[in-house]
C-alpha positions as a printed NumPy array, in Angstrom:
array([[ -6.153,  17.948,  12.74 ],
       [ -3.191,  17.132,  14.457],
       [ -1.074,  13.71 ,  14.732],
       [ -2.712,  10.9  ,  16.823],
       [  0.172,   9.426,  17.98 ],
       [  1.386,   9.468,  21.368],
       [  4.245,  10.883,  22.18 ],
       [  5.995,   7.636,  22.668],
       [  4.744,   6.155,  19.327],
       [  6.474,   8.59 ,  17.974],
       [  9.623,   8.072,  19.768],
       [  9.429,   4.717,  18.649],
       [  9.054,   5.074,  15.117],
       [ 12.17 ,   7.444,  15.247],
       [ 14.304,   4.964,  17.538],
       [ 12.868,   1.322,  15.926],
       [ 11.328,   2.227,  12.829],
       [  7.821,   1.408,  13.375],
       [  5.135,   2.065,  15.459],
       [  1.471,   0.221,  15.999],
       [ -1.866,   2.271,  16.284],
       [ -4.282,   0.179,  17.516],
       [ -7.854,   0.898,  16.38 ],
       [ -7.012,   3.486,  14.172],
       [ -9.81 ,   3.292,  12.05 ],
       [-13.109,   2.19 ,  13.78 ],
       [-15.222,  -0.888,  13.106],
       [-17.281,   0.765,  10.529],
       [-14.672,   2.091,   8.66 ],
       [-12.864,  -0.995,   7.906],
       [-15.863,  -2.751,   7.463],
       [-16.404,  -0.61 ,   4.432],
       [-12.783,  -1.039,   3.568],
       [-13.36 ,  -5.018,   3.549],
       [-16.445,  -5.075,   2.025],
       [-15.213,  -2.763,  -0.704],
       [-11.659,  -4.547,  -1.323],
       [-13.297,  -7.652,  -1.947],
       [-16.15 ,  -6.114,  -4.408],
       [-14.489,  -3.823,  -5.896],
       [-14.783,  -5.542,  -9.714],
       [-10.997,  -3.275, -10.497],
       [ -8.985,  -4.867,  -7.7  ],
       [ -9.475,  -8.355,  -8.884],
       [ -8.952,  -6.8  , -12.728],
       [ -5.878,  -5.622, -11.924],
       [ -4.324,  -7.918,  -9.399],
       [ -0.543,  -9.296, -10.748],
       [  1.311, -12.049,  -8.544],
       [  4.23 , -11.519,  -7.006],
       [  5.946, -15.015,  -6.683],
       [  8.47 , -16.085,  -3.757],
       [ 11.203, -18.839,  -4.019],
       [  8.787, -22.053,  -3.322],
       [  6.842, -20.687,  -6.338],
       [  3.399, -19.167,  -3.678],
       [  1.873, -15.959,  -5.14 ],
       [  1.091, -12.925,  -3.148],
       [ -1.281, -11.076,  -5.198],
       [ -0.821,  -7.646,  -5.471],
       [ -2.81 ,  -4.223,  -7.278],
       [ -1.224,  -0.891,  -6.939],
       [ -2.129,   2.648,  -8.182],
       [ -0.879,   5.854,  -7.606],
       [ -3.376,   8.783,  -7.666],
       [ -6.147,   8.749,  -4.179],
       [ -9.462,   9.155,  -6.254],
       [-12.852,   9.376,  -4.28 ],
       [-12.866,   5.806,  -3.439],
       [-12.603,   4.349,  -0.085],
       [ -9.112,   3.463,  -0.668],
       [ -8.741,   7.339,  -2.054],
       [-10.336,   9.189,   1.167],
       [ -8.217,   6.845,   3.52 ],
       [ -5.423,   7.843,   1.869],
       [ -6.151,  11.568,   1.9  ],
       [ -7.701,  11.271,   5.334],
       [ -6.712,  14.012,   7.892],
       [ -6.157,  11.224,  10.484],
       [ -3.886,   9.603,   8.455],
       [ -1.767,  12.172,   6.723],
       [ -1.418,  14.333,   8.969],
       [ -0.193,  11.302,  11.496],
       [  2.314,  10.913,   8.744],
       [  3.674,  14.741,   8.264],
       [  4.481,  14.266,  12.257],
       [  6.462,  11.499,  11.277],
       [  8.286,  12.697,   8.592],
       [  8.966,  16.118,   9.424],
       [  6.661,  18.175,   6.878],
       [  4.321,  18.389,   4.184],
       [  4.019,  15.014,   2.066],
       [  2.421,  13.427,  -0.992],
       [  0.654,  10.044,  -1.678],
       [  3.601,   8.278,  -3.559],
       [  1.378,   5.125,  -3.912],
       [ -0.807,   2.753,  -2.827],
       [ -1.487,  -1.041,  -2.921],
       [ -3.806,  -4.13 ,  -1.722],
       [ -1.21 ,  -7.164,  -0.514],
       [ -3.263, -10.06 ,  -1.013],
       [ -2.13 , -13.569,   0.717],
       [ -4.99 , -16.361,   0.667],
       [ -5.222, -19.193,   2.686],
       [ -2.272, -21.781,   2.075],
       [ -0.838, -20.663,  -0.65 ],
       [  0.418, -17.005,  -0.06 ],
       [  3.847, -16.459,  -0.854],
       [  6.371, -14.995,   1.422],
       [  8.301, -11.921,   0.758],
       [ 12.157, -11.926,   1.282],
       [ 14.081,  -9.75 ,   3.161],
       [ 14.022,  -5.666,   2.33 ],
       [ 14.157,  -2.203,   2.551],
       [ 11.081,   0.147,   0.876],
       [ 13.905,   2.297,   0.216],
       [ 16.239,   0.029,  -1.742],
       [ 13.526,   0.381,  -4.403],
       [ 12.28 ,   3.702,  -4.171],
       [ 16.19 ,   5.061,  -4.054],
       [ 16.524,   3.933,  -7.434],
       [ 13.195,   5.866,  -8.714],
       [ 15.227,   9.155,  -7.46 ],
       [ 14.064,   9.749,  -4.059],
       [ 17.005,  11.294,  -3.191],
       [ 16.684,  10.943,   1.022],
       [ 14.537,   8.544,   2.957],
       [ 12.03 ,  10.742,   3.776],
       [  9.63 ,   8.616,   3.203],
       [  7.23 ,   5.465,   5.095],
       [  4.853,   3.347,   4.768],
       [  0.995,   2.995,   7.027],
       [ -0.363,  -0.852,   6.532],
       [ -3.78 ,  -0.823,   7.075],
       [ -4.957,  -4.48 ,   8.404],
       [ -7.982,  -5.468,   6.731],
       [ -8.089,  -8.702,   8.386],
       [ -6.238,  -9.963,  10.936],
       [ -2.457, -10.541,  10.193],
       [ -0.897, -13.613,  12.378],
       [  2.255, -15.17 ,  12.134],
       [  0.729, -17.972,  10.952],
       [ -0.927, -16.506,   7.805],
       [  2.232, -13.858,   6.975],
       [  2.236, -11.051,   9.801],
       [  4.765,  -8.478,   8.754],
       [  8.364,  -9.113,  10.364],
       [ 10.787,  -6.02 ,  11.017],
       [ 14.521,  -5.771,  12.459],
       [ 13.422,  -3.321,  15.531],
       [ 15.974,  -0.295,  14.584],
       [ 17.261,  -1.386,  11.488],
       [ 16.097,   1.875,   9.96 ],
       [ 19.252,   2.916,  12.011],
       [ 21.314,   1.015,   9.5  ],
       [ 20.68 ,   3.24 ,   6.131],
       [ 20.268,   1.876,   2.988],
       [ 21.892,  -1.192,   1.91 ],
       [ 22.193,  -2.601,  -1.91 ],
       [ 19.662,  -4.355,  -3.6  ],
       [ 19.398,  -7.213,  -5.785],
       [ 16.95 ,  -8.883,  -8.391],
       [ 16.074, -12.321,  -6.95 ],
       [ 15.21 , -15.757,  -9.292],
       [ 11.431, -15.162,  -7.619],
       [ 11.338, -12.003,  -9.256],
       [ 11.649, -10.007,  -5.915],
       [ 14.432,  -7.609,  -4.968],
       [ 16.151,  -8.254,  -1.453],
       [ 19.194,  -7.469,   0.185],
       [ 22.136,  -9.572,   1.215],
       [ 21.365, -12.462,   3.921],
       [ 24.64 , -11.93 ,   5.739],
       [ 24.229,  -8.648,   6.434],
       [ 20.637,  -9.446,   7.821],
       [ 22.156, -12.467,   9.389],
       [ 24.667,  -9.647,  11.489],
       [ 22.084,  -7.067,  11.821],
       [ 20.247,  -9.863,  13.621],
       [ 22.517, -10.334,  16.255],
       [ 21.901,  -6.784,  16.978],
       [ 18.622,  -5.866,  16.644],
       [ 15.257,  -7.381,  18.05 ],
       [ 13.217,  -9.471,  15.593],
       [  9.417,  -8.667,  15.96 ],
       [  6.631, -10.52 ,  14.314],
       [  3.783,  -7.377,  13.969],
       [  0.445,  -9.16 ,  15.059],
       [ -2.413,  -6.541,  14.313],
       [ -5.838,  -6.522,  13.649],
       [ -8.323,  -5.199,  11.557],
       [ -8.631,  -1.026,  11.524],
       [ -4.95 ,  -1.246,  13.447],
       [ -2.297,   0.894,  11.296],
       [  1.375,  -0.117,  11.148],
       [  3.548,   2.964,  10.224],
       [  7.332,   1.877,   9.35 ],
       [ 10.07 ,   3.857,   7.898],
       [ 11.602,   3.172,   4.028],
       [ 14.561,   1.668,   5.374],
       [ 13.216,  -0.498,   8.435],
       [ 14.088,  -4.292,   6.958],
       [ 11.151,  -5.792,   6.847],
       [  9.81 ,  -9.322,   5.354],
       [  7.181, -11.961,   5.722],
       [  6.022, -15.633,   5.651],
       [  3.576, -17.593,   3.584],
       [  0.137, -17.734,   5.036],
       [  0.41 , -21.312,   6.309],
       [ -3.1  , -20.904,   8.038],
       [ -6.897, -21.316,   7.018],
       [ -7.347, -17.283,   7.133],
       [ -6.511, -14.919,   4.263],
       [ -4.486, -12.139,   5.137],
       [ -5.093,  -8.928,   3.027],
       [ -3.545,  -5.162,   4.023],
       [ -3.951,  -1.721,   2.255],
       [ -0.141,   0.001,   2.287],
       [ -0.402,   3.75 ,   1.549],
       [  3.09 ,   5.061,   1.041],
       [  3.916,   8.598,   1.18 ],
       [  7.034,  10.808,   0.388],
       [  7.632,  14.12 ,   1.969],
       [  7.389,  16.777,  -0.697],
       [ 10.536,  18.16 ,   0.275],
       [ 12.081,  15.192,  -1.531],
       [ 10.925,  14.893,  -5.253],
       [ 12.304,  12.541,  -7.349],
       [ 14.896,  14.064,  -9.674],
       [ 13.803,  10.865, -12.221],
       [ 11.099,  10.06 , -14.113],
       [  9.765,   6.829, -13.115],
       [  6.24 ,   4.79 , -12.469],
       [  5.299,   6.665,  -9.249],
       [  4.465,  10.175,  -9.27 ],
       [  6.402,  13.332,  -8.467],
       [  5.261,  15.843,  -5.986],
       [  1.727,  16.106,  -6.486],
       [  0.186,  18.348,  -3.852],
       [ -2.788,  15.932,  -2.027],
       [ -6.021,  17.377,  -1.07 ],
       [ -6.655,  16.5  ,   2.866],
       [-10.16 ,  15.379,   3.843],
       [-12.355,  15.528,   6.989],
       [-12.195,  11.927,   8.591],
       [-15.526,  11.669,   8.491],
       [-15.351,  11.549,   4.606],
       [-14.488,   8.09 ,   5.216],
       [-17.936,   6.552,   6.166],
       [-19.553,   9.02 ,   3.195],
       [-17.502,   7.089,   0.897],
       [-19.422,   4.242,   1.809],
       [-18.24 ,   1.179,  -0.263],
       [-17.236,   3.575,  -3.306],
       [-14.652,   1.616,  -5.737],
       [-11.777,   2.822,  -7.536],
       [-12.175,   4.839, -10.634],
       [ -9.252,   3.558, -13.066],
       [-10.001,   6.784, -15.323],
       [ -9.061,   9.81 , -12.096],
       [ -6.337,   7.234, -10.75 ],
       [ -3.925,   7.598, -13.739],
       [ -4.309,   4.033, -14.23 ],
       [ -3.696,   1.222, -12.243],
       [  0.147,   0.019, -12.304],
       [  1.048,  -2.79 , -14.189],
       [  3.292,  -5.366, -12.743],
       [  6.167,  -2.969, -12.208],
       [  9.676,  -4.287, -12.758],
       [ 13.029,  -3.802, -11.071],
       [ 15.268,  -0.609, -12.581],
       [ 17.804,  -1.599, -14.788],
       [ 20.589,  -1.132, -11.598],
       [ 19.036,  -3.865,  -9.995],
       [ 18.585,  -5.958, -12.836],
       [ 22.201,  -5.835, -14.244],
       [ 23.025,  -7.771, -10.745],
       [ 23.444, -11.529, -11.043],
       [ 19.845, -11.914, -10.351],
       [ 20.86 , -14.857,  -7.382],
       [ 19.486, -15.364,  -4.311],
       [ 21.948, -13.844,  -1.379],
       [ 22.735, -16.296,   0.644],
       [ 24.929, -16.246,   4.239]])
């Protein structure tokens, strides 16, 4: 099956780093995704909390095998992948996935970064590499839309640091300059729209201050062209197994299988390079 994007999605994904499909997955299919996410006995097993500086939790599960869950076929869907091999030049692999979880009032925010600033240290050596965040409910800028520096993928990578939250961001000043440059867009979607944004397109987001949770599934890919020289807690190249679309709705409200996933992650930590840092907030 071949890409959906429009030629001037694709464009902007190249020039700005992201690009919005709306209605990429249709009503039933992420009405099975929200039914499933929230029944699914494993995701609330697994979920770890990601704290920001006020102390507000995101909650958070990752894993990083696509199994014959709902999550799984997404993942592995033709729509989807091959959508992302247009983007990224090639062949890829499922790197990982996760469910972001912010509930009403008291989701934390997530501080300024790259995708890349983490995954460079896992020994990705190029950032061939992105993100699609599937909106399972409808992401606002008052409950904690994503926010991304229009072109900053443009910038490479810049250095990392462990925060006091336990997050890793990147210097405020040079966000603070890269602002005076580049176009600040809050990404408004809805649910079954896809966000697709590159590993080094800054990116962060508020906490939901709103009555509405706001809860996405990221599936992050690498092309295979560019496997990790290291050993770390996401998988080399692993060749993925593309399925019909239609798998989707057969997959009905199917949940995660922890045994054919390789495990769910645990909390992962920061490498040791980012933790050596002074492990302060940047500030301008």
């Amino acid at each position: 099956m071949p890409t959906v994007l429009a030629e001037k999605e694709k464009i902007q994904f190249l020039e700005n780093g992201y690009t919005i499909v709306k209605k990429f997955f249709d009503e039933e299919e992420i009405e099975l995704l929200q039914r499933a996410s929230i029944e699914d006995p494993a995701i609330r097993k697994h979920f770890y909390d990601r704290k920001d500086s006020e102390g507000l939790i995101t909650k958070m599960v990752a894993w990083n095998h696509p199994d014959d869950s709902i999550y799984g076929v997404v993942a592995r869907s033709y729509k989807l992948v091959d959508t992302m091999e247009d983007l990224l030049g090639g062949e890829v692999y499922h790197y990982h996935s996760k469910i972001t979880a912010k509930e009403p009032y008291d989701g934390g925010a997530w501080e300024w970064h790259q995708d890349y600033g983490y995954w460079y240290n896992n020994g990705c050596l190029f950032p061939h590499m992105a993100t699609a965040m599937i909106a399972l409910d409808k992401c606002t800028k008052e409950n904690g839309c994503l926010q991304i520096l229009a072109g900053s993928n443009q910038i490479g990578r810049i250095d990392h640091a462990l925060l006091e939250s336990g997050q890793v961001g990147v210097d405020l000043k040079r966000v603070e300059e890269a602002k005076k440059h580049l176009k600040l867009v809050y990404c408004e979607i809805e649910p079954g729209d896809v966000l697709f944004f590159h590993c080094n397109t800054l990116h962060r987001s508020d906490k939901n201050k709103s009555d509405q949770r706001r809860w996405t599934l990221l599936c992050c890919y690498n092309a295979a062209r560019n496997n990790p020289f290291l050993e770390h807690h996401h998988p080399r190249y692993t060749p993925l197994k593309k399925v019909p679309d239609e798998e989707i709705k057969k997959a009905g409200e199917r949940f995660l299988n922890p045994d054919s996933t390789g495990a769910f992650l645990s909390r992962p930590t920061a490498p040791p390079t980012l933790k050596n840092k002074s492990g302060k907030l940047f500030t301008s």
